[in-house]
NUBAZA-191922 format. One record per residue (C-alpha): residue number from 0; x, y, z. Coordinates in nm, 2 decimals, padded with zeros to 4 digits. Layout:
N
<pt><k>NUM</k><px>X</px><py>Y</py><pz>Z</pz></pt>
...
This chain:
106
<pt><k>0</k><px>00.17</px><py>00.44</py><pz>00.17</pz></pt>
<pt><k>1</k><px>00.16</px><py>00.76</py><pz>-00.07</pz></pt>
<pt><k>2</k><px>00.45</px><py>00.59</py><pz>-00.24</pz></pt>
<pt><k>3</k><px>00.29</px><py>00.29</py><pz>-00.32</pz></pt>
<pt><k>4</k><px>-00.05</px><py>00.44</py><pz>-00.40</pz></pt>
<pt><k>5</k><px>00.13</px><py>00.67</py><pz>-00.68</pz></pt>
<pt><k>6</k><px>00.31</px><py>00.36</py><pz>-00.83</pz></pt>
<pt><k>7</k><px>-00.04</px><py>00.15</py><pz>-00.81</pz></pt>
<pt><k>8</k><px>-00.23</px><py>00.45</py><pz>-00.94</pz></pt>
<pt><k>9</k><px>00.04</px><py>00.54</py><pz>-01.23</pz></pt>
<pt><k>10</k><px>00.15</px><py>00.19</py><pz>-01.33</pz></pt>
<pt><k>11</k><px>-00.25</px><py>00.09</py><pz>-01.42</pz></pt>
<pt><k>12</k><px>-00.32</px><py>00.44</py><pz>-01.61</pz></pt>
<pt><k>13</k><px>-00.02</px><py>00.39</py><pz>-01.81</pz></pt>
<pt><k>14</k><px>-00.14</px><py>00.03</py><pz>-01.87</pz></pt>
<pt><k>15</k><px>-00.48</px><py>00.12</py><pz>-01.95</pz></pt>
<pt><k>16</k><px>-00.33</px><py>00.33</py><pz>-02.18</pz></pt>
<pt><k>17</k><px>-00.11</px><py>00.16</py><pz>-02.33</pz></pt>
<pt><k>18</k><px>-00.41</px><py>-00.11</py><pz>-02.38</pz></pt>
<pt><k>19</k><px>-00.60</px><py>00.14</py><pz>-02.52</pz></pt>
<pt><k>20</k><px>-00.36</px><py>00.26</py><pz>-02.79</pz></pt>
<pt><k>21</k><px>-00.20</px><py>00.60</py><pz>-02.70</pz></pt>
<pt><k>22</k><px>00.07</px><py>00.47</py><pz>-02.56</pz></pt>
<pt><k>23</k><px>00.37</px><py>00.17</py><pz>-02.65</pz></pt>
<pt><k>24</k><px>00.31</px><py>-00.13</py><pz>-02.50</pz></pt>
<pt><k>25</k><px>00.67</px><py>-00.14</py><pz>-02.24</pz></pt>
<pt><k>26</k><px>00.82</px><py>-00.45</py><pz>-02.11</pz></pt>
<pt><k>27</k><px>00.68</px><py>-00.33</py><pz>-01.75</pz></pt>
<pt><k>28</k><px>00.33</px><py>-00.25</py><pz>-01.88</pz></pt>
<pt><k>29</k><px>00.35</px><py>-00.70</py><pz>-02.02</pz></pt>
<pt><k>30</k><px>00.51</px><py>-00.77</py><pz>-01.69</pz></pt>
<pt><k>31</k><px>00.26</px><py>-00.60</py><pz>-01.53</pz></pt>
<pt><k>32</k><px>-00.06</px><py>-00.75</py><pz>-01.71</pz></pt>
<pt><k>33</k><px>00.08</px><py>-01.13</py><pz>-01.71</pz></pt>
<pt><k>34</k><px>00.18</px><py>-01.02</py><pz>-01.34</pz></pt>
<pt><k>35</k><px>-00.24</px><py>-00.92</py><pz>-01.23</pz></pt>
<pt><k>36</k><px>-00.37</px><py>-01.19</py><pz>-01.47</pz></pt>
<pt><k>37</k><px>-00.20</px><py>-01.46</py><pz>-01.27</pz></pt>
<pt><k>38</k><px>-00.32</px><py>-01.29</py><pz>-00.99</pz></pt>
<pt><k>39</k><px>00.05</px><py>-01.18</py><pz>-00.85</pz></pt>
<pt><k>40</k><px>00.10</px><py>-00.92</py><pz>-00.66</pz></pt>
<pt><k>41</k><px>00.36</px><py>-00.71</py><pz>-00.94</pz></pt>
<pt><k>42</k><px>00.70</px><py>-00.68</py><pz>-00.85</pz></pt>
<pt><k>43</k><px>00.70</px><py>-00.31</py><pz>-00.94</pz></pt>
<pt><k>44</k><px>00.43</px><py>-00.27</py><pz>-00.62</pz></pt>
<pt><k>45</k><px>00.58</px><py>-00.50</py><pz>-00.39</pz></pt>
<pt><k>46</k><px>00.89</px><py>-00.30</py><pz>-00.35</pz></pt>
<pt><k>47</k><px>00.70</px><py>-00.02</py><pz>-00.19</pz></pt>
<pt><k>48</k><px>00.42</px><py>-00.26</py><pz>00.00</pz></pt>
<pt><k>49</k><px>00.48</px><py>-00.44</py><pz>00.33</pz></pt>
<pt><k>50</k><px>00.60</px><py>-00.80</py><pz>00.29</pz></pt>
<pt><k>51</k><px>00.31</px><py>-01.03</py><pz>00.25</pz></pt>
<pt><k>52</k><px>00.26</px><py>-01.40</py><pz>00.07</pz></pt>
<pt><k>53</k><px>-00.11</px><py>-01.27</py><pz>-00.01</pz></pt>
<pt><k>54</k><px>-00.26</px><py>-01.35</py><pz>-00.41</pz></pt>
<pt><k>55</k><px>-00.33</px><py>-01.01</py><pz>-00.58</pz></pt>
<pt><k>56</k><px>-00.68</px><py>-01.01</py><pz>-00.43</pz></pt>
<pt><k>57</k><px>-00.63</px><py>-01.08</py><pz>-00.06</pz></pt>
<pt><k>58</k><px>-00.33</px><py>-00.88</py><pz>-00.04</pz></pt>
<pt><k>59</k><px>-00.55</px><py>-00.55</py><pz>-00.22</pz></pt>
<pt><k>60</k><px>-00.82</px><py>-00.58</py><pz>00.03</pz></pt>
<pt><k>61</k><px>-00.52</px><py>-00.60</py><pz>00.28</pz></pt>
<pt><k>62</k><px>-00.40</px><py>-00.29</py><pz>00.15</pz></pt>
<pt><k>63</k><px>-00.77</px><py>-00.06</py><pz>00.16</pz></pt>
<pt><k>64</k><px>-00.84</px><py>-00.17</py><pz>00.47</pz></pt>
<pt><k>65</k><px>-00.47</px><py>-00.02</py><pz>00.58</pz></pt>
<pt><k>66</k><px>-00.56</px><py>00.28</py><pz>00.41</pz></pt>
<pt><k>67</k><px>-00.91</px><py>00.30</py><pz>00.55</pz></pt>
<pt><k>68</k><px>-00.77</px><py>00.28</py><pz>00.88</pz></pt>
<pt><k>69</k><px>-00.49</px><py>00.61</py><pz>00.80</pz></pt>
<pt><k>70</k><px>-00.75</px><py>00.81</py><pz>00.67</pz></pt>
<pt><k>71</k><px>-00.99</px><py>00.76</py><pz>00.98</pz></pt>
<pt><k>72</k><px>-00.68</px><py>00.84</py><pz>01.21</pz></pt>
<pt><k>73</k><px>-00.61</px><py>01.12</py><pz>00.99</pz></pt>
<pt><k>74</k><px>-00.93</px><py>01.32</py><pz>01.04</pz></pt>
<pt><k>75</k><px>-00.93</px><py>01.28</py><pz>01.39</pz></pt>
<pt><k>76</k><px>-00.53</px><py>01.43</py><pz>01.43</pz></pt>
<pt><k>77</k><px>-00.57</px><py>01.21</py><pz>01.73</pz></pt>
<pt><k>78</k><px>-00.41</px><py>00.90</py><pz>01.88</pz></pt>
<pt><k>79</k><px>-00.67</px><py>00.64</py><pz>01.86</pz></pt>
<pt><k>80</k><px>-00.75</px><py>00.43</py><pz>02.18</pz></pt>
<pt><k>81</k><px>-00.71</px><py>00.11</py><pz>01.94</pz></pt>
<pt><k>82</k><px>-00.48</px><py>00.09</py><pz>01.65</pz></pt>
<pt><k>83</k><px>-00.48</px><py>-00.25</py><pz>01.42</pz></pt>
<pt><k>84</k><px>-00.07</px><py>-00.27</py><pz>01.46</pz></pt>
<pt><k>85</k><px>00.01</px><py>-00.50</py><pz>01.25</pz></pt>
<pt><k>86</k><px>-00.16</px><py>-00.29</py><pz>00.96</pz></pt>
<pt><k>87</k><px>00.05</px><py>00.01</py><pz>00.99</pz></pt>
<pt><k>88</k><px>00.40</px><py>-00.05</py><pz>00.78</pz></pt>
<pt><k>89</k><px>00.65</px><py>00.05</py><pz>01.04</pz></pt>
<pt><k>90</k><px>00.45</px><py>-00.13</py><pz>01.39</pz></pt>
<pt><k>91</k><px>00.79</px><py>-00.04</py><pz>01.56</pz></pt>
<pt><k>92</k><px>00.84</px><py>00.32</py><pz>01.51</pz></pt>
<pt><k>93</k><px>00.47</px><py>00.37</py><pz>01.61</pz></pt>
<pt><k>94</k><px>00.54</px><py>00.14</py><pz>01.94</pz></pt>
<pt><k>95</k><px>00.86</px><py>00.30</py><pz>02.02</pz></pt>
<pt><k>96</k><px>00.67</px><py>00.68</py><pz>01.93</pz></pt>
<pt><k>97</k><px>00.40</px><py>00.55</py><pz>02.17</pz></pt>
<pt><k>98</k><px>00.65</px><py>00.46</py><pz>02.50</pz></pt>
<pt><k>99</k><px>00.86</px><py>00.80</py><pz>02.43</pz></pt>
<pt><k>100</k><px>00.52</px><py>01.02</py><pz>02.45</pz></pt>
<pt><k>101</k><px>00.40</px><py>00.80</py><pz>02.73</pz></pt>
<pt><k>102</k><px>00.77</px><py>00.89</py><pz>02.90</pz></pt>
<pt><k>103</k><px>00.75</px><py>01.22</py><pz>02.88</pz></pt>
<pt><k>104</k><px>00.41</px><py>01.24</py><pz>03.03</pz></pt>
<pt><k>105</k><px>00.49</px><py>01.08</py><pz>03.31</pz></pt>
C-alpha cells in the first residue's frame, strides 16, 4: 500500500508541476492527465493497486477506505475481531497468518 501511495502521491506533484511550469511536460505526466480526465484508473498506479474494473472515482474511494481500515488496525497493534477481507491486498497471507497463530495456540 506504501508503494502505491508514493507513486499516487509523486506522479500528481510532478504533474502539478509540470502543469504549473517548473517542470517539462513527459509523455507519462500526458498519459497520466488524458488517463484521470477520462476517468481511468492510470496504468502507472494500477501496477501497484489490487486488480479492480472500478472508474477512477469508485476505485479511489475503494482505495481510502482500505487505507482507513490499515491505519485503524495500525494504532491498535492488535488483531481486530472483524477485518473487511476482501480490502486487504493479500486476503490469503492474512487467512493462512490467522490459522498458523490459531495452531499454535491451541
Amino acid at each position: 500500500m506504501n508503494t502505491l501511495l508514493q507513486e499516487i502521491r509523486g506522479s500528481l506533484t510532478d504533474l502539478d508541476s509540470g502543469l504549473k511550469g517548473a517542470l517539462n511536460i513527459t509523455d507519462a505526466m500526458e498519459m497520466l492527465a488524458r488517463q484521470l480526465s477520462l476517468n481511468l484508473v492510470p496504468g502507472s498506479w494500477e501496477k501497484y493497486a489490487y486488480f479492480s474494473k472500478k472508474n477512477l472515482i469508485d476505485w479511489f474511494a475503494d482505495m481510502l477506505l482500505r487505507v482507513i481500515q490499515l491505519v485503524e488496525w495500525q494504532e491498535v497493534l492488535d488483531t481486530p475481531a472483524v477485518v473487511w477481507i476482501s480490502g486487504l491486498f493479500n486476503p490469503m497471507s492474512y487467512l493462512t497468518a490467522i490459522m498458523q497463530v490459531t495452531a499454535r495456540a491451541n
